[in-house]
N, C-alpha and C positions, 0 to 999 in steps of 0.2 A: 447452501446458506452458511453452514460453517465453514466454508472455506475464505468467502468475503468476512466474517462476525471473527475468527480467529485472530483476524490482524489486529483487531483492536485492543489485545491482549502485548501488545507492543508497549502501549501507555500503561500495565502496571512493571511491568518488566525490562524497560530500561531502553524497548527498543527493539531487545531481540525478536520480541514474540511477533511484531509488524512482518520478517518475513519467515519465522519458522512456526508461527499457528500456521498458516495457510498449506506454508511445503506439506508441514508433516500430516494434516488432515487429505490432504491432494497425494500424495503418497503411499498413505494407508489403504483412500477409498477410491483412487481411481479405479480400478480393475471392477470395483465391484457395484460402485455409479457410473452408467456412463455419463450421465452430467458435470459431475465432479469430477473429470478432467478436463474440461473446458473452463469450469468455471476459477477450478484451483489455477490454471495458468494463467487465465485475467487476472485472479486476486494477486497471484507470484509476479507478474509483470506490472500492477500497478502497484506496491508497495516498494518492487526493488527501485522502482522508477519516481517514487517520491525519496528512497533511502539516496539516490545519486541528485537528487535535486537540490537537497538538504548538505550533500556534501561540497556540491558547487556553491551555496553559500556560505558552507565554514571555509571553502577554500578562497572565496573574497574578503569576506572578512580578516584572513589571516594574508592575504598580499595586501594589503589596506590598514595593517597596523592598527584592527580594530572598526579603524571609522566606517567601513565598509557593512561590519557588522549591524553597525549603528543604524546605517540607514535600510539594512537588508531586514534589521527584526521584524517589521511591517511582512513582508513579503514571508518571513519562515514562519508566523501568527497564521496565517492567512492557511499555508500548505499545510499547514496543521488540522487547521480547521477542515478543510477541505479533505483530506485524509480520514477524517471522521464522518463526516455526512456522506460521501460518497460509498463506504465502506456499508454504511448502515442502508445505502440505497440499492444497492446492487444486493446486501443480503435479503431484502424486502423482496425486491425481484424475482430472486433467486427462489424465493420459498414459495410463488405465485408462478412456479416453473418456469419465469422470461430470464433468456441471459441478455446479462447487461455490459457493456462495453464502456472503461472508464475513458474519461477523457487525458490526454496530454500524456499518454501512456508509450511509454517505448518497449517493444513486443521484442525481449528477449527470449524467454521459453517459450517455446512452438511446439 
């Protein structure tokens, strides 16, 4: 559960914490949860995978002189949002011993 509940620590810290809560709890405790490395790579793979989602829209907005921005802030409101609820659903999960598998997720860490 703390490895999905960590990322949320992203929104007071600027950012960072979206993917080093989760690393650094999935690094501490895999050896010694076996769950918590399974679930620390979902949580590591669906945050790095919103952090590149978020970056393909500042890099529209920045070949778009802005206006790209303009119309993309609906869509990075949304990832946001999303980012949050799904974090807090899968730590729910997580604590009810179900793993949970985020959607739109690109499975970097294996």
């Amino acid at each position: 559960m703390a490895c999905h509940l960590s990322a949320l620590s992203g929104w007071l810290t600027g950012g960072v914490g979206w993917i080093a809560g989760p690393l650094i709890v999935w690094l501490l405790k895999k050896s010694e949860y076996p769950g918590v490395d399974a679930h620390g790579k979902e949580a590591l793979n669906f945050h790095i995978s919103i952090f590149l989602y978020s970056l393909g829209i500042l890099l529209v907005a920045f070949l778009t002189c802005g206006l790209g921005g303009i119309l993309l802030f609906p869509a990075a409101f949304v990832l946001g949002i999303a980012q949050i609820v799904l974090a807090v659903i899968a730590g729910i999960k997580a604590s009810n011993g179900e793993f949970y598998r985020y959607p739109f997720t690109v499975r970097l860490v294996s």
